[in-house]
N, C-alpha and C positions, 0 to 999 in steps of 0.2 A: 418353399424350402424343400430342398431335396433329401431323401432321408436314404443315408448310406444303408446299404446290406451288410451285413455283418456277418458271425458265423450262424450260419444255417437261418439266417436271413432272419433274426430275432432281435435286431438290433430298437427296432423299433419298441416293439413291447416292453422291452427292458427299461428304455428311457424313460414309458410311463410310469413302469412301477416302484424307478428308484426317485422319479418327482413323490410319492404316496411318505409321508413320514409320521403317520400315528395309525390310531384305532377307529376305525366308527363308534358312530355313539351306540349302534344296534351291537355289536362286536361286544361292546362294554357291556351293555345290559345283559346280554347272554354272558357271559363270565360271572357278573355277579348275582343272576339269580340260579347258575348251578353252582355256584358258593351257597347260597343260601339254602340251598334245599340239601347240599353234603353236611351242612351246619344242624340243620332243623333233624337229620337222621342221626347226625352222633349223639346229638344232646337225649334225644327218645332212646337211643341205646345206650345212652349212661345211665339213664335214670332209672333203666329196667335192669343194670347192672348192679346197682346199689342197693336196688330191694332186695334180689337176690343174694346179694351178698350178705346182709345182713338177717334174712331169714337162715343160710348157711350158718352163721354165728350162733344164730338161738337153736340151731337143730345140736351143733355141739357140743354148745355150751349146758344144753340139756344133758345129751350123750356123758358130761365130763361129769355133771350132779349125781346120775344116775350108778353112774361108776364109783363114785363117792360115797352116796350112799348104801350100794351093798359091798362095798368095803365095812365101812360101819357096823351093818348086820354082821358079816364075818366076824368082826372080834369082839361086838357086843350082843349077839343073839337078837337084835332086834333093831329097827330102825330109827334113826332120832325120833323124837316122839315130839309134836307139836298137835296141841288140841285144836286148832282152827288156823285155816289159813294165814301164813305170814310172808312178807316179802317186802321188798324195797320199792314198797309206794302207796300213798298216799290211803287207800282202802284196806290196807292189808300189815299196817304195822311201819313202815318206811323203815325197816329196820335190816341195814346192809349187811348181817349176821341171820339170814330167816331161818337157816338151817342149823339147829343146835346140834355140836359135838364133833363138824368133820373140818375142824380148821389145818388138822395135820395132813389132811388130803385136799384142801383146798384154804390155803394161806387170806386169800379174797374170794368171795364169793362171788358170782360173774353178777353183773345186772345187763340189762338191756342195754344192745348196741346205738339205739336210737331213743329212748326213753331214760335217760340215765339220771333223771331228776327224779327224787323222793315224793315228790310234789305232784307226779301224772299219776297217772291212772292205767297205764300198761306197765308191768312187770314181769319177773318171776317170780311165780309164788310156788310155797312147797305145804304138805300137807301130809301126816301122819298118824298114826293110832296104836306105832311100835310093830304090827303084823303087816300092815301095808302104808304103799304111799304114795303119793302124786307129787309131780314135779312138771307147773304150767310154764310158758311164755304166755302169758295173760293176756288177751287180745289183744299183739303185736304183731301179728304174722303182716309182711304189706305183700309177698308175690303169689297167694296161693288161688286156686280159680274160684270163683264165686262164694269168696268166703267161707269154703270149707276144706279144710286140709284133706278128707278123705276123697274129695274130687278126684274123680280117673284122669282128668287135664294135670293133675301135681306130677309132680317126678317120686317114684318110689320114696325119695328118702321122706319128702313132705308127707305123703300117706303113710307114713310108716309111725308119724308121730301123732296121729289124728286122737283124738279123743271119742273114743266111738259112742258117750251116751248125751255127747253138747256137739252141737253144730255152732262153729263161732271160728274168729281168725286165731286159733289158741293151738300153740303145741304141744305135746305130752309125755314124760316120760313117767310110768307105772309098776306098779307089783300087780298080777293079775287079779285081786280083790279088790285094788282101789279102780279099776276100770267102768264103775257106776258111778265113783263120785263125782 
């Protein structure tokens, strides 16, 4: 069989490559294992998305307590006063109200973005004595380094909430008295 010339004399090649009408199997397997490994990267970068996100939350939602309660002080010369720890869970009272007296600055009290059951054992708990007072995320933190918020690996805002006399995954917001308890 004689095989015409064509333009630029590719006529032949062509005919092979328009007989070719799928994929290899090797062709498939590389597509679907760099699918799997773009797969395997988003899911690790979700998941380290959501711890942070919701440590973000409790750094806040601290932030929004703390505002709360020296509001409080402001128009009543001292802090809610709570004898022992209370909070919405399980060890500490499960009582969605832990903060007496600032419902006009906070209609709901926040609970944990992930622990939002009465029934666990991470919360926020608050604590008071009318002169000072603490305001925990109760061992919920999930993105900070080695289980210590004060770790140089945290972002400012995580070390910013550290508890400097407990090393634990715990945030904090304080009046500089209750910084021992």
């Amino acid at each position: 069989m004689k095989q015409r010339a064509g333009v630029f004399g590719l006529t032949g090649r062509m005919d092979k490559m328009q007989d070719r009408k799928g994929f290899t199997i090797v062709e498939l397997l590389i597509v679907i294992v760099v699918i799997a490994i773009l797969a395997a990267i988003t899911i690790v970068a979700y998941n380290g998305i959501q711890l942070r996100t919701r440590d973000t939350i409790r750094i806040n939602d601290l932030k929004s307590i703390q505002k709360a309660v020296e509001l409080y002080k402001a128009e009543n010369g001292q802090y809610p006063i709570v004898g022992s720890w209370t909070g919405y869970c399980v060890n500490y009272g499960s009582t969605a109200t832990y903060i007496p007296g600032i419902s006009s600055y906070f209609p709901t009290q926040p609970i944990d973005p992930r622990w939002k059951n009465s029934s666990d054992n991470k919360c926020y708990i608050y604590r008071s004595n009318g002169t000072d007072y603490m305001a925990l995320a109760w061992g919920s933190a999930e993105s900070i380094c080695s289980g210590d918020p004060g770790n140089a690996c945290n972002s400012a805002d995580i070390r910013a909430m550290d508890r400097p006399s407990y090393n634990e995954a715990t945030f904090a917001v304080y009046s500089p008295g209750a910084s021992t308890w």
